[in-house]
GUTOR-877304 format. One record per residue (C-alpha): residue number from 1; chain; x negated, y negated, z. Coordinates in nm, 3 decimals, always signed. Example, Ala and Ser with C-alpha at 12.3 -4.5 7.8 and 13.67 -1.06 7.14 Angstrom:
+-----+----+---------+---------+---------+
|   i | ch |       X |       Y |       Z |
+-----+----+---------+---------+---------+
|   1 |  A |  -1.230 |  +0.450 |  +0.780 |
|   2 |  A |  -1.367 |  +0.106 |  +0.714 |
+-----+----+---------+---------+---------+
! end
This chain:
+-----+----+---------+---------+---------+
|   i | ch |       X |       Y |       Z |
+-----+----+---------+---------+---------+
|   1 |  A |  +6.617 |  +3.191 |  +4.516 |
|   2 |  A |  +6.507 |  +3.508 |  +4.372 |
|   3 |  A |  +6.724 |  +3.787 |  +4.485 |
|   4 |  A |  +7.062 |  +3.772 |  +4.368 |
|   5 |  A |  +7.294 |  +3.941 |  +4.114 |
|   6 |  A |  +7.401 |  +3.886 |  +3.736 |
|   7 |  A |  +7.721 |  +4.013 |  +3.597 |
|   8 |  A |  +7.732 |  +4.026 |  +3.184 |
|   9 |  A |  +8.057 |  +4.181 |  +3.047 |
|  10 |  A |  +7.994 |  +4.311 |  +2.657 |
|  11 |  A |  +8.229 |  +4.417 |  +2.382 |
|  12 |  A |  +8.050 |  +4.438 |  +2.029 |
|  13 |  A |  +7.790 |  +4.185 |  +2.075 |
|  14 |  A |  +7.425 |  +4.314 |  +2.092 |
|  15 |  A |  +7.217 |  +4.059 |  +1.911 |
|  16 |  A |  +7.361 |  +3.816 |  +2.157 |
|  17 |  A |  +7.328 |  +4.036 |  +2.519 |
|  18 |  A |  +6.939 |  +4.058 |  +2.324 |
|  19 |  A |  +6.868 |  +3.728 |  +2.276 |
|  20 |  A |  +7.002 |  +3.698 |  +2.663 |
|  21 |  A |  +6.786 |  +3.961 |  +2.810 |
|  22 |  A |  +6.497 |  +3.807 |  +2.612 |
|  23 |  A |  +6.544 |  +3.470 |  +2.826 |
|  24 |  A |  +6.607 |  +3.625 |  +3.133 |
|  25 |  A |  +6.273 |  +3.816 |  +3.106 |
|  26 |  A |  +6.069 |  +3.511 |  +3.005 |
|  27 |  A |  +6.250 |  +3.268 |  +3.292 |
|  28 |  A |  +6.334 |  +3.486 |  +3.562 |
|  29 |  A |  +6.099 |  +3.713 |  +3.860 |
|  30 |  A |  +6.259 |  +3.995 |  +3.788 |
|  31 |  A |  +6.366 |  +4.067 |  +4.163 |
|  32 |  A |  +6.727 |  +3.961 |  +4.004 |
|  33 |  A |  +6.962 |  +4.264 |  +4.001 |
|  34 |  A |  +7.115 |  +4.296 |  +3.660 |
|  35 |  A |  +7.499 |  +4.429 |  +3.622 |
|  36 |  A |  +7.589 |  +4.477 |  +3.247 |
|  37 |  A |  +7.964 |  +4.604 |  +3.207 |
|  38 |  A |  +8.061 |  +4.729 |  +2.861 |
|  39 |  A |  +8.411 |  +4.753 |  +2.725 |
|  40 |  A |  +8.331 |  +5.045 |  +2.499 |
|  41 |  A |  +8.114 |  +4.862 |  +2.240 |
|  42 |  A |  +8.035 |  +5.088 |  +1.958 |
|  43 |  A |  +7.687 |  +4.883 |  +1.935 |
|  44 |  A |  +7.475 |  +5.011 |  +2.208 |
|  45 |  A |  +7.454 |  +4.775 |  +2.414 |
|  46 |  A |  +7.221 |  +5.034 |  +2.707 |
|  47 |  A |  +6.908 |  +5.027 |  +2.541 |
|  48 |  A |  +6.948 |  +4.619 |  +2.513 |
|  49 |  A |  +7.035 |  +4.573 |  +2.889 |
|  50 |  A |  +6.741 |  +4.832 |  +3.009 |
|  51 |  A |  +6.498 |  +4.579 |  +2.891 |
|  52 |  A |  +6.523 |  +4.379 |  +3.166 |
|  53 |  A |  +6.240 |  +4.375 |  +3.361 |
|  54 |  A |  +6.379 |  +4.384 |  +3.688 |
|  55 |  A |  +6.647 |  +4.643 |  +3.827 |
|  56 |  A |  +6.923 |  +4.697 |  +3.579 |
|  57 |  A |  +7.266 |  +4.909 |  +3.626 |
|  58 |  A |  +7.471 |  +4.978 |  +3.303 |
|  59 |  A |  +7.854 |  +5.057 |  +3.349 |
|  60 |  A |  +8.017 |  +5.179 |  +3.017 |
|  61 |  A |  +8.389 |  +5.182 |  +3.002 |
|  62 |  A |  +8.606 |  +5.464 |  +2.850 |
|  63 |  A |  +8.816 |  +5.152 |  +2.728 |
|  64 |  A |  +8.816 |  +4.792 |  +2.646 |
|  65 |  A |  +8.987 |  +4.648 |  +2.973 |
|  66 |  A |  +8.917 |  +4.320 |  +2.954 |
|  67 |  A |  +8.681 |  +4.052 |  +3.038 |
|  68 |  A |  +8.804 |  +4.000 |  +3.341 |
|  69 |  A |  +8.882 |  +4.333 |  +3.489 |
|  70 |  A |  +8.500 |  +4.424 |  +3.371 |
|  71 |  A |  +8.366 |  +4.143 |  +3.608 |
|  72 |  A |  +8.577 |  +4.256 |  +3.865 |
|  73 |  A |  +8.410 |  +4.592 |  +3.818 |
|  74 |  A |  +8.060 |  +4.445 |  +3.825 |
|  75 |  A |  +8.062 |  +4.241 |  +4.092 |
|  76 |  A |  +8.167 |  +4.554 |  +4.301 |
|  77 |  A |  +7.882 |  +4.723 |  +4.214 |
|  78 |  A |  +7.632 |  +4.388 |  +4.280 |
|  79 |  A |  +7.438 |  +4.426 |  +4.565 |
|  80 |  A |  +7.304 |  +4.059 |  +4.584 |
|  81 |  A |  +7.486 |  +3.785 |  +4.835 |
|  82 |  A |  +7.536 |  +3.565 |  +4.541 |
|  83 |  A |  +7.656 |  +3.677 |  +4.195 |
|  84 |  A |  +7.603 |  +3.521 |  +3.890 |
|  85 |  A |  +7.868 |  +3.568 |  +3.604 |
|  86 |  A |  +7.700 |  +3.537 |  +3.283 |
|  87 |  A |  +7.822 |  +3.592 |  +2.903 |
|  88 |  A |  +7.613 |  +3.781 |  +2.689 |
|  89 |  A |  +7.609 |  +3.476 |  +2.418 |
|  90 |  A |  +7.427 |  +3.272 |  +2.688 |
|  91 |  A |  +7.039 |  +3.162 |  +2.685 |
|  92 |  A |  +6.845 |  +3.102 |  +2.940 |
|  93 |  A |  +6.624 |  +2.774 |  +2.920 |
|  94 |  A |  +6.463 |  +2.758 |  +3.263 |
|  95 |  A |  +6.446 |  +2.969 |  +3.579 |
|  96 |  A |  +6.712 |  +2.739 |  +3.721 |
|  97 |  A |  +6.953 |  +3.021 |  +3.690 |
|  98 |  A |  +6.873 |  +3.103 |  +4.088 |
|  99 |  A |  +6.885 |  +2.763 |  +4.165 |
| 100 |  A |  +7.255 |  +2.816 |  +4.117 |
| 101 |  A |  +7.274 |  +3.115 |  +4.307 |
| 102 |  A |  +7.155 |  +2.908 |  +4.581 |
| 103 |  A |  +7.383 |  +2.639 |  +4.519 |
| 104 |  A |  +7.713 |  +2.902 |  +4.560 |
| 105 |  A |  +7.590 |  +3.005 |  +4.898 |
| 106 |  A |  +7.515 |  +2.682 |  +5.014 |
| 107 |  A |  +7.815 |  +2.513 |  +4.922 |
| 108 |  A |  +8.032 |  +2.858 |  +4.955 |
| 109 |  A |  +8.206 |  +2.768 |  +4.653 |
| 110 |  A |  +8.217 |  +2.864 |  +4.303 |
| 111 |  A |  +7.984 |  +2.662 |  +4.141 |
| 112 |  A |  +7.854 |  +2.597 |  +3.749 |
| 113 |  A |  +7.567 |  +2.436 |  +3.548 |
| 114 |  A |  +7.549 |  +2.231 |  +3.299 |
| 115 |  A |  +7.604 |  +2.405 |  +2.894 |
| 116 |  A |  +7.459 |  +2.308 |  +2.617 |
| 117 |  A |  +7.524 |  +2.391 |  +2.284 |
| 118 |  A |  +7.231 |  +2.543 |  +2.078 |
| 119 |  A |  +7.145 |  +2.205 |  +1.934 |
| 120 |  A |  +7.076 |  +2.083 |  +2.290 |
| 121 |  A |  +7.411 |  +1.872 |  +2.322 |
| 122 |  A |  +7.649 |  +1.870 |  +2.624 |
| 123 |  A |  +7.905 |  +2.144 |  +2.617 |
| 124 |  A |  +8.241 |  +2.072 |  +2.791 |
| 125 |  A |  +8.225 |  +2.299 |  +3.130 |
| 126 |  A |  +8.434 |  +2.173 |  +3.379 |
| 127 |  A |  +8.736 |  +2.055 |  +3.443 |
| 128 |  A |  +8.938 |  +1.833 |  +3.702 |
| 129 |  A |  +9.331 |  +1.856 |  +3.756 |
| 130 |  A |  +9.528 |  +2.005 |  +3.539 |
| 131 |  A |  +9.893 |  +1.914 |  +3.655 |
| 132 |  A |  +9.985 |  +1.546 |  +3.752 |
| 133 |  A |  +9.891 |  +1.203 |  +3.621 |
| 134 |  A |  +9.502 |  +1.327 |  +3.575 |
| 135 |  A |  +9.546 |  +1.523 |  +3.215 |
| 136 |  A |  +9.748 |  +1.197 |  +3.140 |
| 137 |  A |  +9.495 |  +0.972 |  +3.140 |
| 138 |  A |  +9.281 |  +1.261 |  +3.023 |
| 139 |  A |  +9.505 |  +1.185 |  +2.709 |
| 140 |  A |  +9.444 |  +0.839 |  +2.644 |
| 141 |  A |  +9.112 |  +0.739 |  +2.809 |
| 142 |  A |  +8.827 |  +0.928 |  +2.641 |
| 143 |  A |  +8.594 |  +1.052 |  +2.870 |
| 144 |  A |  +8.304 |  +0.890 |  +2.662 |
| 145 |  A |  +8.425 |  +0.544 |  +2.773 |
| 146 |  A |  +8.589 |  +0.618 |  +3.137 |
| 147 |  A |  +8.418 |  +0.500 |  +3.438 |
| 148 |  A |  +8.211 |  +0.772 |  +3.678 |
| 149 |  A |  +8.525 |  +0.749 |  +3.914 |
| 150 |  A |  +8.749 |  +0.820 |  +3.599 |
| 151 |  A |  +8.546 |  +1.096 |  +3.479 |
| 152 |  A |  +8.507 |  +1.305 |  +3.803 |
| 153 |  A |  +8.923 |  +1.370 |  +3.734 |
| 154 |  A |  +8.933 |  +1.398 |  +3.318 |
| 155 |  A |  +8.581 |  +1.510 |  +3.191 |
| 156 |  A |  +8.356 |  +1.562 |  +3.482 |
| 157 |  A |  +8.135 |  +1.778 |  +3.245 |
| 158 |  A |  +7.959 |  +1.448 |  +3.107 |
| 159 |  A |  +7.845 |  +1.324 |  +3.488 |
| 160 |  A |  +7.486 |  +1.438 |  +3.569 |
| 161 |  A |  +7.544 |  +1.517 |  +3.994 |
| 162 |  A |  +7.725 |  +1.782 |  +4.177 |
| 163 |  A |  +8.099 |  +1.663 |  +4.194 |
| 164 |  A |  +8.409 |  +1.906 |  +4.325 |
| 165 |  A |  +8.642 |  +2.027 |  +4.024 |
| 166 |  A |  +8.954 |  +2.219 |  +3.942 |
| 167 |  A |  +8.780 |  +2.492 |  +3.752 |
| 168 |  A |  +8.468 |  +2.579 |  +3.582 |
| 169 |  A |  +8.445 |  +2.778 |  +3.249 |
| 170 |  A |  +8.392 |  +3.154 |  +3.242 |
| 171 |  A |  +8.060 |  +3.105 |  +3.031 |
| 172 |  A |  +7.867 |  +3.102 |  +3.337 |
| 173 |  A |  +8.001 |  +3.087 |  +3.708 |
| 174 |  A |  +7.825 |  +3.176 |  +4.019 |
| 175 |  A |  +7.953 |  +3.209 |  +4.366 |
| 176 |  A |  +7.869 |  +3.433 |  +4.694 |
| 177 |  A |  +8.009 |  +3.799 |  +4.655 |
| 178 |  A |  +8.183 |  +3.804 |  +4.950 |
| 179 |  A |  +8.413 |  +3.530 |  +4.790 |
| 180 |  A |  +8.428 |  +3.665 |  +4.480 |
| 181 |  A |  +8.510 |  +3.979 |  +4.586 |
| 182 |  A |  +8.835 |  +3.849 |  +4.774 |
| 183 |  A |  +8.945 |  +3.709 |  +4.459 |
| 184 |  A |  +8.869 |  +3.952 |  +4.229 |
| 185 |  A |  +8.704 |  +3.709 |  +4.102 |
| 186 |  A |  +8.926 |  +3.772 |  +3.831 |
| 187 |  A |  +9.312 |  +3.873 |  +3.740 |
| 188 |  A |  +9.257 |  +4.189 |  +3.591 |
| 189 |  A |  +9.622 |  +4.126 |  +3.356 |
| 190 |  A |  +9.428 |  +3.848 |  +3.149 |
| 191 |  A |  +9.269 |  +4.039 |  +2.874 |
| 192 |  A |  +9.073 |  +3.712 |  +2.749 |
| 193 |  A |  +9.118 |  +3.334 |  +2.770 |
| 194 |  A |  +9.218 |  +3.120 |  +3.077 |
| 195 |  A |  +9.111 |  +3.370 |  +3.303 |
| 196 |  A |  +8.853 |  +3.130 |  +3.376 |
| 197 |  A |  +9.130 |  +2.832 |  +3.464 |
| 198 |  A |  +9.324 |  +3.096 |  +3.667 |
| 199 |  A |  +9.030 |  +3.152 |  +3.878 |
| 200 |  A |  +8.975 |  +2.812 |  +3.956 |
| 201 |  A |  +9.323 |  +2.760 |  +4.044 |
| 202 |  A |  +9.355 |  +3.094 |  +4.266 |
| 203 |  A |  +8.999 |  +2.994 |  +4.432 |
| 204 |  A |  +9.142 |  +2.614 |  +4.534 |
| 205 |  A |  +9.443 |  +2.762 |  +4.668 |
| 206 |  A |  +9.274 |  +3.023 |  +4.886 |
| 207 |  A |  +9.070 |  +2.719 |  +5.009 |
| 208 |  A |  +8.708 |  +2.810 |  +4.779 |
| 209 |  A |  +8.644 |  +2.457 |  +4.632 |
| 210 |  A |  +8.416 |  +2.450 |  +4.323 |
| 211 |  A |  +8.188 |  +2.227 |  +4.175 |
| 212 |  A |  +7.987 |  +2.155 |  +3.863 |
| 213 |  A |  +7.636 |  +2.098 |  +3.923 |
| 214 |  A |  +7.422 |  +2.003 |  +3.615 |
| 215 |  A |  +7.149 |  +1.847 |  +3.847 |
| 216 |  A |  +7.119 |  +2.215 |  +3.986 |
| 217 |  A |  +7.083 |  +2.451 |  +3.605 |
| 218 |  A |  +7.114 |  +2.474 |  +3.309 |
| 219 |  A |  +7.210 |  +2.693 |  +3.042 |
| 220 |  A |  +7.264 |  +2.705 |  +2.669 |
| 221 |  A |  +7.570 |  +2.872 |  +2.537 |
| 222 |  A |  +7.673 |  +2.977 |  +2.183 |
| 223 |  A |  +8.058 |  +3.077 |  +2.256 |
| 224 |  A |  +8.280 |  +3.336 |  +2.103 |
| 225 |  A |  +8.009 |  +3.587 |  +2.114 |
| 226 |  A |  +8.278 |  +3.882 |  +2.183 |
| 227 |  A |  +8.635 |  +3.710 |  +2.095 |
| 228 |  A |  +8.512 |  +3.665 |  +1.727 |
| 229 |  A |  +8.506 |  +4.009 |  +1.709 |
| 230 |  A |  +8.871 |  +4.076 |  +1.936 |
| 231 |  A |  +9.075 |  +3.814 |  +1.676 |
| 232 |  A |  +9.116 |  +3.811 |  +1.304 |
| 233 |  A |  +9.159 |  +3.420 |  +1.284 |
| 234 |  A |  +9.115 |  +3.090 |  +1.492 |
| 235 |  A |  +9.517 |  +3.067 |  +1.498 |
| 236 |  A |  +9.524 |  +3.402 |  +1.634 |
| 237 |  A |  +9.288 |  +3.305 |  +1.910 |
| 238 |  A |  +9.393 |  +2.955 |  +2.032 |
| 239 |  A |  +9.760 |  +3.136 |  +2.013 |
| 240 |  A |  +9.648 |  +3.391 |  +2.246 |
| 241 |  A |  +9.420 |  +3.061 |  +2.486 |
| 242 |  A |  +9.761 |  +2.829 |  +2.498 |
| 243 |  A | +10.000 |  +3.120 |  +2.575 |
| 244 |  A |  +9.777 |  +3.247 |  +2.873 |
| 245 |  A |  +9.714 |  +2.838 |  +2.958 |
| 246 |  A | +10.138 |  +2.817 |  +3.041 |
| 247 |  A | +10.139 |  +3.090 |  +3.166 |
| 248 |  A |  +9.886 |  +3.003 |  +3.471 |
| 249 |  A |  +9.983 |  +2.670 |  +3.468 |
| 250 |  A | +10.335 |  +2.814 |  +3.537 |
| 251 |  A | +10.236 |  +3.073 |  +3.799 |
| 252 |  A | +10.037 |  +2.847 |  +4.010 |
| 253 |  A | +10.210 |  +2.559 |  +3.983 |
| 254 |  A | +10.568 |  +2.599 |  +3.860 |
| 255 |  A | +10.741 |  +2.542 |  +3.558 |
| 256 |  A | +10.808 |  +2.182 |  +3.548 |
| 257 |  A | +10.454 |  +2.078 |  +3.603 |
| 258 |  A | +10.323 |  +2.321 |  +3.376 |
| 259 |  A | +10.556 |  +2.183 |  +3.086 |
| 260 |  A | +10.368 |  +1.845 |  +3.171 |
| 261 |  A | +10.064 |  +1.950 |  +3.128 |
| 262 |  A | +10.149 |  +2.128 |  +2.826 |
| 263 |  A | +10.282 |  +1.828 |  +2.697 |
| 264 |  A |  +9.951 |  +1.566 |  +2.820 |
| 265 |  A |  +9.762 |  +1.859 |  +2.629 |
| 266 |  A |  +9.946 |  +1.861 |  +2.298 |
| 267 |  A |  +9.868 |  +1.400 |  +2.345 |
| 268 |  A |  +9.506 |  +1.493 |  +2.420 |
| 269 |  A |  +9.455 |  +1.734 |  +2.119 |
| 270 |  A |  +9.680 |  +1.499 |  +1.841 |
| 271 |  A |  +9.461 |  +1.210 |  +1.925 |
| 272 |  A |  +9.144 |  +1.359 |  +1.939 |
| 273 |  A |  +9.200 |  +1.493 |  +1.643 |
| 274 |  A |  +9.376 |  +1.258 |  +1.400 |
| 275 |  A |  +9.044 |  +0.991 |  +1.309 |
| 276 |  A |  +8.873 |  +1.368 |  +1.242 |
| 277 |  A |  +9.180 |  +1.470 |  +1.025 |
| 278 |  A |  +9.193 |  +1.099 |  +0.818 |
| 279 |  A |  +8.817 |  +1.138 |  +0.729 |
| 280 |  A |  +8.811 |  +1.513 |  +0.632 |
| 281 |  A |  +8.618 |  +1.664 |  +0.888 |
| 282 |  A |  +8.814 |  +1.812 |  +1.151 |
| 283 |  A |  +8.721 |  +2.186 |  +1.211 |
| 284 |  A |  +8.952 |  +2.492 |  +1.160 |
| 285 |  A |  +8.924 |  +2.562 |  +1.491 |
| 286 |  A |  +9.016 |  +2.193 |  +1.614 |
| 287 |  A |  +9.323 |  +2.204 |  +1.384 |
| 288 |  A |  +9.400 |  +2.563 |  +1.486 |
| 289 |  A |  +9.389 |  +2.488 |  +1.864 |
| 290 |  A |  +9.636 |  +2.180 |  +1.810 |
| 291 |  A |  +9.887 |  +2.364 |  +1.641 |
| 292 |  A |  +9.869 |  +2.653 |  +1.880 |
| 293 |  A |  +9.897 |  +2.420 |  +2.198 |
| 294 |  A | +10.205 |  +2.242 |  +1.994 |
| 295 |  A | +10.362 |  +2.566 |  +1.949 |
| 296 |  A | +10.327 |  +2.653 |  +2.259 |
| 297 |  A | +10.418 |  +2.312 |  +2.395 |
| 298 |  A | +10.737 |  +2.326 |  +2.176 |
| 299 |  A | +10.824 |  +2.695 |  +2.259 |
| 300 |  A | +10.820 |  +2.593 |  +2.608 |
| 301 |  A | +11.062 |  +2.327 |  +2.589 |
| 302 |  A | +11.325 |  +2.434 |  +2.361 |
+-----+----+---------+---------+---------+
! end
């Protein structure tokens, strides 16, 4: 599929919306409609997004408003039926970018590829339930050694076939704009983090299913291209993740089964990261998301 549309949101991140543009050129027609949305980025991002080859529209915000109200304002302004949501610290590898594009309107779903980390490993993407006795066994079975069946539920992000899931990650997420448009896509009160979750949880429940598809595309992402620049620290950030996690946890499913999950989160993390912590090699931002989802988890309950 060649004609479709591609949403970037930017806030103080050239070099990455560059390297982006750079792909997109090399793997894409150019009959692609480009969309770039700027939260009033003092790094000029409108000479970057002009060098697309194909048609390019640059919208540049008197304020930051958010990732997710700057989607919302881009895919209002995309012309194609399908929309592609893409960070700016994304690469392209291949041209199967419209390959997904296809896959939204065929499915009429929200649907997402397969992300890889720069180094060419798997990047977790997609995600099944989030209340109930999934994120439970989420906790105690690793995905590495579940079953297929297992997997589909806990880490569906490691199977290699289209399979349904609760939600999809924000890095890159297409779907037709007719269906995006009903829900927003996004809730325009998130600033950043879990908006991505909320979506997925808002889509189900108005009856859009979505589904992972890393037999469809591919893409690599780098992550944190923008929010590096929005927090001071990794506890700052993963603060700011967990407390908008509850809270749309809470709103779409109430409070007890969001203290659940909370609490199946807080197992997940501990034990994940403990073997990591006894050998010396568990990242800041590992140890900085445990604590945060612990605080939260504890906040919650007292």
């Amino acid at each position: 599929m060649s004609s479709f549309s591609i949403v970037v949101v930017t806030w103080e991140c050239s070099p990455h919306l560059e390297r982006l543009v750079a792909t997109m050129n090399e793997h894409l027609s150019g009959d692609e409609e480009l969309i770039v949305v700027d939260n009033a980025s003092s790094d000029e991002p409108e000479e970057v997004a002009r060098r697309f080859k194909g048609d390019t529209e640059f919208v540049g915000l008197p304020d930051n408003t958010g990732f997710g109200n700057a989607n919302n304002v881009g895919v209002a302004r995309a012309n194609g039926e399908a929309v592609v949501l893409l960070n700016p610290d994304t690469e392209l590898v291949d041209s199967s970018l419209g390959a997904l594009a296809e896959a939204a309107l065929e499915l009429e779903a929200l649907v997402g590829p397969r992300a890889l980390n720069p180094d060419g490993s798997v990047q977790p993407s997609a995600s099944g339930p989030e209340v109930g006795i999934w994120p439970w066994i989420r906790a105690f079975l690793p995905g590495a050694l579940a079953p297929p069946v297992v997997r589909r539920h806990t880490e569906p992000w490691r199977l290699d076939t289209t399979v349904p899931v609760t939600w999809l990650t924000g890095a890159c997420v297409a779907g037709p704009r007719r269906r995006l448009a009903e829900l927003g896509p996004f809730d325009p009160g998130i600033h950043m983090y879990a908006e991505d979750l909320d979506l997925g949880v808002r889509a189900e429940a108005a009856g859009v299913p979505s589904y992972f598809c890393p037999d469809r595309a591919r893409v690599i992402h780098h992550g944190k291209g923008s929010s590096s620049a929005g927090f001071g620290s990794a506890a700052e950030l993963q603060s700011v993740a967990a407390r908008n996690r509850r809270a749309v946890l809470t709103r779409a499913y109430g409070a007890r089964a969001s203290r659940r999950s909370s609490r199946a989160l807080v197992v997940n993390l501990g034990l994940r990261l403990a073997p990591k912590r006894a050998l010396g090699i568990a990242p800041e931002w590992k140890r900085a998301e445990f604590r945060a989802a612990r605080a939260r988890d504890e906040a919650g309950l007292s």
